[in-house]
C-alpha positions as CSV (number, residue, x, y, z in Angstrom):
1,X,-7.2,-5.3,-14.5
2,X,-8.3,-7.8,-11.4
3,X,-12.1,-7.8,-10.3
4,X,-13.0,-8.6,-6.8
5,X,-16.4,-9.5,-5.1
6,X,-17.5,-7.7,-2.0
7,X,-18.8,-9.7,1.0
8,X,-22.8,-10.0,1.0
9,X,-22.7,-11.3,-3.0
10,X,-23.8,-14.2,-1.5
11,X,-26.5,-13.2,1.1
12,X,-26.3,-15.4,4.2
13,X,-23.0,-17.0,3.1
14,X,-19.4,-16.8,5.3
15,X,-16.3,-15.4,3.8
16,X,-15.1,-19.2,2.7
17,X,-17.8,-19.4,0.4
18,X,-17.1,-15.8,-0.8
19,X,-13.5,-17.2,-1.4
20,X,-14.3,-20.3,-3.2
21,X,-17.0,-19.1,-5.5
22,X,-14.5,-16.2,-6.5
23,X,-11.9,-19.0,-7.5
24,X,-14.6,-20.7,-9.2
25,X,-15.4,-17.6,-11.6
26,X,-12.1,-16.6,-12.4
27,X,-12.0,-13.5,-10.7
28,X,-9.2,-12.1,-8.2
29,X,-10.3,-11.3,-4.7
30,X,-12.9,-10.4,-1.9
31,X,-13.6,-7.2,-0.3
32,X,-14.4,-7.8,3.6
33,X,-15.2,-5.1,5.0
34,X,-15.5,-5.9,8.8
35,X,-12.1,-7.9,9.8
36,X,-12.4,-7.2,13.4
37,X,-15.6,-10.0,12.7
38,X,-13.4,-12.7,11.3
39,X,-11.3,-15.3,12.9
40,X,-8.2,-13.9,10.7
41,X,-5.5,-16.7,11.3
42,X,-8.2,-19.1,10.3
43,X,-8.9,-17.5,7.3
44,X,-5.8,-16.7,6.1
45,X,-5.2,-20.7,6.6
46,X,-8.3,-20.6,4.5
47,X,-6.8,-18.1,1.6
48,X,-3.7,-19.9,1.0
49,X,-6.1,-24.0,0.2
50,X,-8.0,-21.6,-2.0
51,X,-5.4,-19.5,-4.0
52,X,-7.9,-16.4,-3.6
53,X,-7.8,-14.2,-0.5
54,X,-9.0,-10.5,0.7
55,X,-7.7,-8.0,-0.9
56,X,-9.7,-4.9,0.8
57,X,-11.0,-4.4,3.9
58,X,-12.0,-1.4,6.1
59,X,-10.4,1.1,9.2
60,X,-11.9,0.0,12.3
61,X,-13.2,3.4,13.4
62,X,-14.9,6.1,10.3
63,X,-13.7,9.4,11.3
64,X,-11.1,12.3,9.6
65,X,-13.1,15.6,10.1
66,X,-12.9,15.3,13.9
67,X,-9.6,16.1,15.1
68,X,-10.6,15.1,18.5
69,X,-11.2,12.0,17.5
70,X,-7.6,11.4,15.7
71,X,-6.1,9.2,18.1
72,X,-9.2,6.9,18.4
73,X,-8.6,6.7,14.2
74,X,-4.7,6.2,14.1
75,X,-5.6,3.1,16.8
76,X,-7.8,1.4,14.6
77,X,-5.8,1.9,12.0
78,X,-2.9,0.2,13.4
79,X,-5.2,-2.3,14.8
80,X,-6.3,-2.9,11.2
81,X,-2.4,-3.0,9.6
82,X,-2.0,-6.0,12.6
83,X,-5.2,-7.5,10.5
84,X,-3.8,-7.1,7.3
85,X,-0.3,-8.2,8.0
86,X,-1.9,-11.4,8.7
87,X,-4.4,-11.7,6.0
88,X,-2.1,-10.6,3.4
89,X,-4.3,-7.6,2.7
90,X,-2.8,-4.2,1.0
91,X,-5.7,-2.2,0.8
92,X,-7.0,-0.2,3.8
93,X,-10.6,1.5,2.6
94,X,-11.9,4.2,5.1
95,X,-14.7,7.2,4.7
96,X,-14.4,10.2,6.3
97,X,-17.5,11.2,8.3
98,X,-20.1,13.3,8.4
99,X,-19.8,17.1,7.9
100,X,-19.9,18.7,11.8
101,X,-22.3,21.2,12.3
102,X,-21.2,24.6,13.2
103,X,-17.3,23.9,12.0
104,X,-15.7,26.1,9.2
105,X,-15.4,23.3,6.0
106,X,-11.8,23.7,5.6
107,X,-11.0,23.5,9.5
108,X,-12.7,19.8,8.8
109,X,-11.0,19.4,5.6
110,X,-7.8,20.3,7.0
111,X,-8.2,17.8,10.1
112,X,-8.5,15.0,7.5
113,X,-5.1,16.2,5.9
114,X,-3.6,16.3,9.0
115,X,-5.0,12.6,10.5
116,X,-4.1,11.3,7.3
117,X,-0.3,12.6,7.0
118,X,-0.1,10.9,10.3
119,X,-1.2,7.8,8.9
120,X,1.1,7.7,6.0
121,X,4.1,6.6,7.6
122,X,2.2,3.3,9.3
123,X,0.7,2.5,5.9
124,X,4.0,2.9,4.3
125,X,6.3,1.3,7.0
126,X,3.6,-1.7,6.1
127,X,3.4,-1.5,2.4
128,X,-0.2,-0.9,3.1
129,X,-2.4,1.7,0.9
130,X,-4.8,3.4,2.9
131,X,-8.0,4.6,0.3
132,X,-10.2,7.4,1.2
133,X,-13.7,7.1,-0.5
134,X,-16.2,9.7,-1.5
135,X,-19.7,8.9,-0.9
136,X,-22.5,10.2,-2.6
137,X,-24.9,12.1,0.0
138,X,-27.7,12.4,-2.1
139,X,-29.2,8.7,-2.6
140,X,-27.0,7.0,0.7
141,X,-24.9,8.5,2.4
142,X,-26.6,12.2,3.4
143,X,-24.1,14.3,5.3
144,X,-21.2,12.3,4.6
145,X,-18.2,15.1,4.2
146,X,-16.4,14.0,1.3
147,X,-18.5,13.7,-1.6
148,X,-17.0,14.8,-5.1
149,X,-13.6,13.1,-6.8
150,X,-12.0,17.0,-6.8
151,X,-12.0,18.1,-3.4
152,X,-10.8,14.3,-2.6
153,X,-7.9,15.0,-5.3
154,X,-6.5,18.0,-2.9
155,X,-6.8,15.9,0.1
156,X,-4.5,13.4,-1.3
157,X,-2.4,16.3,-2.9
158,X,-2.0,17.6,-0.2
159,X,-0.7,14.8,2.2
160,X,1.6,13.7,-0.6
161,X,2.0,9.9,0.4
162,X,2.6,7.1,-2.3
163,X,0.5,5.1,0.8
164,X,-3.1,7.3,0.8
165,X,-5.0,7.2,-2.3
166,X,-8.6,6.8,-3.6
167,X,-11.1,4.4,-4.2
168,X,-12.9,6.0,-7.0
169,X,-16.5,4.7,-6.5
170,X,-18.2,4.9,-10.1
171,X,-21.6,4.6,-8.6
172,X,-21.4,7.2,-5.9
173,X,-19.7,9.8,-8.5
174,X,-22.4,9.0,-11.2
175,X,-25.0,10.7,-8.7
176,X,-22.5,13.1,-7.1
177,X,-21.2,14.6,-10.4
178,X,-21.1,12.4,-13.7
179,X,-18.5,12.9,-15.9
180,X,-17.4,9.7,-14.9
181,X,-14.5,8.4,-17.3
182,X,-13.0,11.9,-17.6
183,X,-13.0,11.8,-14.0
184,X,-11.3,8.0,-13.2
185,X,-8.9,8.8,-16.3
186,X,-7.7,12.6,-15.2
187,X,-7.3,11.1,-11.5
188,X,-5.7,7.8,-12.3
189,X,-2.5,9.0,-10.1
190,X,-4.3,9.7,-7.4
191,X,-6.4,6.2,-7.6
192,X,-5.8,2.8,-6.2
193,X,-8.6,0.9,-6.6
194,X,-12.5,1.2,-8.4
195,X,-16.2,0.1,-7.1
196,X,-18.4,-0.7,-9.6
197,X,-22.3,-0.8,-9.5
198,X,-25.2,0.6,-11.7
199,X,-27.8,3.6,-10.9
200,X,-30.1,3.5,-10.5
201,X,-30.6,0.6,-7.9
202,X,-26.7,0.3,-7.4
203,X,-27.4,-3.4,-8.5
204,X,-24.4,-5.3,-10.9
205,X,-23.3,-3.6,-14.0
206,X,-26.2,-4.0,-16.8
207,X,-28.8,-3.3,-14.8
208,X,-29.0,0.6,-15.5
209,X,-27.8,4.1,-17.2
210,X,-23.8,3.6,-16.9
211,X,-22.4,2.1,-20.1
212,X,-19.2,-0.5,-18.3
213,X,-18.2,-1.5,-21.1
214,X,-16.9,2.3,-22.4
215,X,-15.9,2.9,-18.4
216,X,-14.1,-0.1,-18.0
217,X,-12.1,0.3,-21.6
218,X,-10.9,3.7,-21.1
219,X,-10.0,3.2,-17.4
220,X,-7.9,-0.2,-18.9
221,X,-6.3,2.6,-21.2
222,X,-5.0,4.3,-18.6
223,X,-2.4,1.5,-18.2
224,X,-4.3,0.7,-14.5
225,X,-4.0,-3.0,-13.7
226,X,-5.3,-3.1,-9.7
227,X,-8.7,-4.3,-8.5
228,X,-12.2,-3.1,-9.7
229,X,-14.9,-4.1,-7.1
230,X,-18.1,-5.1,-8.2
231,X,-20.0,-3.0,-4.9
232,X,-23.6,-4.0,-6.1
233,X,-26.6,-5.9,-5.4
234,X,-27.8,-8.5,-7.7
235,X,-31.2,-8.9,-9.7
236,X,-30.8,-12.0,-10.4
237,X,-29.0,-15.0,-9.0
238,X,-25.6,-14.4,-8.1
239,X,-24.0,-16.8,-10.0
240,X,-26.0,-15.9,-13.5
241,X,-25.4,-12.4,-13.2
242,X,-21.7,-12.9,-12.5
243,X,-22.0,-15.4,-15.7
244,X,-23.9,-12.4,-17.6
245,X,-21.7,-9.4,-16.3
246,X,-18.4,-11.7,-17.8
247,X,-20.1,-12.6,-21.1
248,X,-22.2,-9.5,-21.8
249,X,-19.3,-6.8,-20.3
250,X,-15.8,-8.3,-19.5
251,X,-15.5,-9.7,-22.7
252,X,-15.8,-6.8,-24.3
253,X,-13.0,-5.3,-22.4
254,X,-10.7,-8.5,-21.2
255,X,-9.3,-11.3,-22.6
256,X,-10.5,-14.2,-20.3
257,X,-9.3,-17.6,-19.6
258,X,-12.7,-18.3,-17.1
């Protein structure tokens, strides 16, 4: 498996410094989630002196349930795909909203099928993998519409793209529903790419109830060898708990040559 950093590890500190301390610890990539911020020709310049680049970022506009808002979402999106052909970036991470007041559930669930069977053929024209996430709405995210790993399975089923998969959010699914390894394992398909973080306090792995070392193993059984995001806050200095989470975690599930 590869492990990335998400942007903010390093509070205060530009997406070069992201880059190069993610070289310096071994691991794969960083998640940026705000491109459209970035001076992207100057960073990909950047990437390539480093040998580390971004591997995730986010759609430019958050909305499936809407369809009145579908052609505001396919533009970003293709907006984004211009981004990410530059960048080198092949992972396209987008929410879905929140729920809308006064509108049957699966007239909103079937305007996300819908926006996102439109968007299959852009993400797969550009190699691209667009990854719907669940959120949890109890703790962070209250109202957000897509919540728990099931009802996100149908919406992939059902737009049937190799290009629109899941990032499967350990964090957000512990407090939505549990069951957490059945869960990433049974859906492994379906799934392109895994957040990690602890609860409670969605600080680094280590710091609370969810035992990474079993979650990490039995999602490596699965055969899965794409990114795992560490989506947390930190207790401790960056750098030591990066140095802890290898030691304490990843060797008990990788071999590694950091």
């Amino acid at each position: 498996m590869k492990y990335s950093l998400c942007i903010g590890a390093y509070k205060g500190k530009d997406v070069i410094y992201h880059l190069e301390k993610i070289k310096e610890h071994g691991f794969n990539g960083l998640e940026y989630y705000g491109w459209w911020d970035l001076n992207i020709k100057e960073v990909a310049k950047e990437q390539e002196r480093i040998g580390v680049g971004i591997i995730a970022t986010c759609t430019k506009f958050f909305n499936l349930v809407d369809e009145k808002r579908r052609s505001e979402y396919i533009n970003g999106l293709k907006q984004t795909i211009e981004a990410c052909n530059i960048l080198g970036t092949k992972s396209v991470i987008t929410q879905t909203g929140n729920i809308i007041e006064g509108v049957p559930r699966e007239k909103q669930q079937q305007a996300m099928v819908e926006t996102l069977k439109k968007c299959a053929p852009l993400c797969e024209k550009s190699g691209i993998i667009l990854e719907v996430e669940p959120l949890n709405g109890l703790v962070d995210h209250k109202g957000h519409f897509l919540q728990y790993s099931d009802e996100a399975v149908s919406v992939i089923d059902q737009v049937n793209s190799p290009n629109v998969k899941l990032v499967f959010d350990v964090y957000h699914q512990q407090i939505t529903e549990g069951n957490v390894i059945r869960n990433a394992k049974n859906y492994i398909d379906r799934i392109s790419h895994y957040h990690i973080a602890d609860n409670p306090g969605r600080n680094q792995p280590g710091t609370g109830e969810l035992n990474y070392i079993n979650i990490l193993n039995a999602i490596k059984e699965t055969g899965f060898d794409e990114y795992v995001g560490l989506e947390c806050g930190y207790t401790i200095d960056t750098d030591e708990a990066l140095e802890e989470f290898k030691q304490t975690i990843l060797k008990n599930v990788e071999t590694l040559t950091a």
